[in-house]
C-alpha positions as CSV (number, residue, x, y, z in Angstrom):
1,X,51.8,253.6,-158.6
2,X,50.2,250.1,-158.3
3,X,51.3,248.2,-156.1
4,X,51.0,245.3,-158.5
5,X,54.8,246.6,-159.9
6,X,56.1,247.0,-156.2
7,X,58.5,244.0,-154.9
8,X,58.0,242.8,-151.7
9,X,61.3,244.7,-150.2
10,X,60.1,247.7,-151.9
11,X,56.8,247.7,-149.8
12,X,58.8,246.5,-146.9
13,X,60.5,249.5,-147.1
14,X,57.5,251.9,-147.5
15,X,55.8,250.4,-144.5
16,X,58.7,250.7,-142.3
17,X,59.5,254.3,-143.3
18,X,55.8,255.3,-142.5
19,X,55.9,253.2,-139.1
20,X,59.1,255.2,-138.3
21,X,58.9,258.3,-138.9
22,X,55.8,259.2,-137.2
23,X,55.4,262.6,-136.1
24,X,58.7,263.4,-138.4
25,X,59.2,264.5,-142.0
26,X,62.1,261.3,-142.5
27,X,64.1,258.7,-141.0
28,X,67.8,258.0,-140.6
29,X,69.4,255.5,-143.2
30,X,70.9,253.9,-139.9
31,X,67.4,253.7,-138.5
32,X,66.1,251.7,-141.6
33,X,69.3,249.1,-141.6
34,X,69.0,248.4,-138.0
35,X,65.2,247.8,-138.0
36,X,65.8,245.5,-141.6
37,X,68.2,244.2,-140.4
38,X,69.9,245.2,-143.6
39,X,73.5,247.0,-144.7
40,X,73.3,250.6,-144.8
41,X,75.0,250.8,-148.7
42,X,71.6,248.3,-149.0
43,X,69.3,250.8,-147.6
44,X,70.8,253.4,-149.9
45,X,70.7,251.5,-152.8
46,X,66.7,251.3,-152.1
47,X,65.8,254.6,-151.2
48,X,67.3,255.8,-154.6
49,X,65.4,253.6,-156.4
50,X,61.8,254.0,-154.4
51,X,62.9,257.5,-155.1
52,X,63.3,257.4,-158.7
53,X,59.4,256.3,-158.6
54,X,58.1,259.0,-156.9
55,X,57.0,256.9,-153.5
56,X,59.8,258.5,-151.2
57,X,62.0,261.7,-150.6
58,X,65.6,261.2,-150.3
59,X,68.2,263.6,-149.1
60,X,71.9,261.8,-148.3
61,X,72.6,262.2,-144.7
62,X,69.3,263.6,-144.1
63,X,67.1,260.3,-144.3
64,X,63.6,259.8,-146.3
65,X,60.3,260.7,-145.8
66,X,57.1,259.4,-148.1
67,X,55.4,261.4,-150.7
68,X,51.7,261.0,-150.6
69,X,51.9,258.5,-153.1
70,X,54.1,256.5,-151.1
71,X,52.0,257.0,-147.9
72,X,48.9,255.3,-149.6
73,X,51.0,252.3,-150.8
74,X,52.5,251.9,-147.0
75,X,48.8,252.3,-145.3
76,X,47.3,249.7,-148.1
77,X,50.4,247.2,-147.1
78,X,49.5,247.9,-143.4
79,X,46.1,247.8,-143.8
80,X,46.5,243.7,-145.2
81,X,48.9,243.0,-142.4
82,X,46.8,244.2,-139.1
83,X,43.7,242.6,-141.4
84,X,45.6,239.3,-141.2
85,X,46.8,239.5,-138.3
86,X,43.0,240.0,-136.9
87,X,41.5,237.2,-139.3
88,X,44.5,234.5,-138.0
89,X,43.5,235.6,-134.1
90,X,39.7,235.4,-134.3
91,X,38.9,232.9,-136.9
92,X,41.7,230.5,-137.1
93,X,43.3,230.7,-133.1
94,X,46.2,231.7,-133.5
95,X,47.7,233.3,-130.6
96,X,49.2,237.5,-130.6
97,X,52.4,236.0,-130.5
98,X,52.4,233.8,-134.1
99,X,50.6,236.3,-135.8
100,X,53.0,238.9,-137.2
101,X,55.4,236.3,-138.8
102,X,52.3,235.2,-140.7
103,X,51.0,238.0,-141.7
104,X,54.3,239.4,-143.0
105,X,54.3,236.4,-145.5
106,X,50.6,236.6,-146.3
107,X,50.4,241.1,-147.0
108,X,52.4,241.2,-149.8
109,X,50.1,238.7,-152.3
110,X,46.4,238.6,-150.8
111,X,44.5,240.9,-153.6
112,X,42.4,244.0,-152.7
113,X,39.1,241.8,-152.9
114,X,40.5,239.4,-150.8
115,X,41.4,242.4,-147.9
116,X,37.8,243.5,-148.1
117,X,36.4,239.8,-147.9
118,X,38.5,239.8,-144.8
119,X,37.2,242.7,-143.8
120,X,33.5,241.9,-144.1
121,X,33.9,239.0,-142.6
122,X,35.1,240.4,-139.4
123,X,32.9,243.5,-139.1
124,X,34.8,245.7,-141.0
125,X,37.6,246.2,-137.5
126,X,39.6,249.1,-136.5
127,X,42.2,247.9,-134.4
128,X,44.0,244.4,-134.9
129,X,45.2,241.7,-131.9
130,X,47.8,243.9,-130.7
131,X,45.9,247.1,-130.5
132,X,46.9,248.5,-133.7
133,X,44.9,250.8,-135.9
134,X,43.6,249.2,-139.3
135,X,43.2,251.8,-142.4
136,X,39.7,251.4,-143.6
137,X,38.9,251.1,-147.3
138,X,39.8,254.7,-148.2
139,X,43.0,254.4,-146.0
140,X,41.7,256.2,-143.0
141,X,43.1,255.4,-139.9
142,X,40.8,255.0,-137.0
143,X,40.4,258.0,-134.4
144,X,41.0,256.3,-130.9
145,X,41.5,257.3,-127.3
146,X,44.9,259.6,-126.5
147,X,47.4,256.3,-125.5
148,X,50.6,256.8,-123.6
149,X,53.6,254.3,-123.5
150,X,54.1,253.2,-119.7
151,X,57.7,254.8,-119.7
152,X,56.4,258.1,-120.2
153,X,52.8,257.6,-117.3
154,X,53.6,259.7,-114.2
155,X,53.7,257.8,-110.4
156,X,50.5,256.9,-109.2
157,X,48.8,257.3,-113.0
158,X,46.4,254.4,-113.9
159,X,44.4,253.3,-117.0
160,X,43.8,250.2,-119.4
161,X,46.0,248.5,-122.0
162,X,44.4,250.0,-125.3
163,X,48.2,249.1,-127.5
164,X,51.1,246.5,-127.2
165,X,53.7,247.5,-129.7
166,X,56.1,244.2,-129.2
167,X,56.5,242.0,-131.7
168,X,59.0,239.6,-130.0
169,X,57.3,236.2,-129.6
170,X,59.1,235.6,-125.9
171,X,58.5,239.1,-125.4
172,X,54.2,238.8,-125.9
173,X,54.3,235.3,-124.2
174,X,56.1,236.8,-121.0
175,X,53.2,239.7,-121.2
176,X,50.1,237.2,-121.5
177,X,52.0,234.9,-118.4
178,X,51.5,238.4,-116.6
179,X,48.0,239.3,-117.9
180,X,49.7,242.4,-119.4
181,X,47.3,242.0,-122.7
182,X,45.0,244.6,-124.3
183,X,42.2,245.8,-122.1
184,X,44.3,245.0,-119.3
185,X,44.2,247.4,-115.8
186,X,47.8,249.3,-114.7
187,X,48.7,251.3,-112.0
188,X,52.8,252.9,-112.5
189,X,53.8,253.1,-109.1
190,X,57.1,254.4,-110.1
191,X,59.8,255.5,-112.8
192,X,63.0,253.6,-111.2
193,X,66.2,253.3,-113.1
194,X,65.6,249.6,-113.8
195,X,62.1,250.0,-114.9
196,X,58.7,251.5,-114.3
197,X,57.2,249.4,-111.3
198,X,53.5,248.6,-112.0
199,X,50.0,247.6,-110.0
200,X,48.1,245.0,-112.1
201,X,45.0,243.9,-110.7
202,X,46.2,241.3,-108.6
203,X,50.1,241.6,-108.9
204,X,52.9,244.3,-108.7
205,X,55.8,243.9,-111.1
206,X,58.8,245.8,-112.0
207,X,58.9,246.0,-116.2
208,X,62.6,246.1,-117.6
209,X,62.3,249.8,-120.3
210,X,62.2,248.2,-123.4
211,X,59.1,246.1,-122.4
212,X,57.3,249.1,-120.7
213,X,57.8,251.0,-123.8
214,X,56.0,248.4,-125.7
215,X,52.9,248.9,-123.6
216,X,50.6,251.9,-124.3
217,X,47.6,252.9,-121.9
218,X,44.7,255.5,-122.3
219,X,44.8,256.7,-118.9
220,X,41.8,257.4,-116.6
221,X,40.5,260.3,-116.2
C-alpha cells in the first residue's frame, strides 16, 4: 500500500507497533493506548481498520503484529524521522533534545526524493543523534555492535554509549549536564535497588531505573 493513502495516525500506529514489539510477534492493545496516549476502544477502532488493509494482524485480547507490508511502511516512516532528526542536529543546530518533536511533524509529508536529498547530503548515515539505526533506501537496517541497556550490564562491566533511547526533553538535558551522551565512557559499579550506580570518566553517579534503561552500551571486550 502507498503510503500516499495512509493518514498520519495510521502510520503513527505502524511505527509504534514495529518499535514495540521487537523481538515479539504483537503488542498489547494496552501497550499501544499508554504509549499514544490514546483510549483503548481508540486503539481498537484502529487496529481493525489498518487490519482491514492488510498492514497489521489483529487478534482481540491477543494484540497486533505487522504483516510484511506493514513493516515496510513503518521502516519508510522511521527511516524520514531518524533522517530528520540527523539533518536538524548537524546542519541546522538543533540540540538531541528538540529534535524528535520536529521530526514527528516533518516524517509524515517530506516526499521520498526529499528523504534521499537528505540522505545525500549527510553521507547517506546509519545511525541518527540519539544512536538510532536509520533504514537505508531498500529499508535495511544497519548491522551495529551487540548494545546492552545499563540495567541489564553486570558490576564492574564497562563500555561506550553507542544508544540513548529517551525522548524526554528534561530527561536528555539532565544526561548531556552529566556527559551521559553517545560515545560516552561507563563503568556500572553496581545494580542497587534505587538504581545502577555508574563510573563516568571523571564522576560517579547513581541513575534512577527508568533513566539507566534509556542508556545502551556496547561493552568492552
Amino acid at each position: 500500500m502507498s503510503r500516499k493513502k495512509l493518514s498520519e495516525s495510521q502510520e503513527d500506529y505502524l511505527k509504534q507497533i514495529y518499535k514495540l514489539t521487537g523481538d515479539q510477534k504483537s503488542v498489547s492493545t494496552l501497550k499501544l493506548a499508554e504509549v499514544l496516549a490514546v483510549k483503548p476502544a481508540s486503539v481498537t477502532n484502529m487496529l481493525k481498520k489498518l487490519s482491514d488493509t492488510g498492514l497489521v494482524v489483529y487478534e482481540p485480547y491477543r494484540g497486533a503484529g505487522l504483516t510484511e507490508t506493514g513493516r515496510m511502511v513503518a521502516l519508510e516512516v522511521l527511516r524520514h524521522h531518524r533522517l530528520l532528526e540527523l539533518y536538524l542536529s548537524e546542519v541546522l543546530g538543533y540540540g538531541w533534545e528538540d529534535v524528535h518533536e520536529e521530526a514527528e511533524r516533518l516524517e509524515h509529508v517530506i516526499s521520498e526524493l526529499f528523504e534521499e536529498k537528505i540522505s545525500e547530503a549527510l553521507g547517506h548515515p546509519t545511525h541518527d543523534p540519539h544512536g538510532d539505526p536509520i533504514p537505508n533506501a531498500r529499508l535495511e537496517l544497519p548491522e551495529g555492535p551487540p548494545v546492552q541497556p545499563l540495567t541489564r550490564i553486570s558490576e564492574e562491566s564497562e563500555g561506550h554509549i553507542r544508544r540513548v533511547t529517551a525522548q524526554d526533553k528534561d530527561e536528555l538535558n539532565m544526561l548531556s549536564k552529566l556527559n551521559l551522551t553517545l560515545n560516552s565512557f561507563v563503568r556500572v559499579l553496581g545494580q542497587e535497588k534505587t538504581g545502577v550506580r555508574i563510573q563516568t570518566e571523571t564522576e560517579q553517579y547513581l541513575l534512577p531505573q527508568t533513566m539507566a534503561s534509556h542508556i545502551w552500551i556496547e561493552k568492552r571486550t
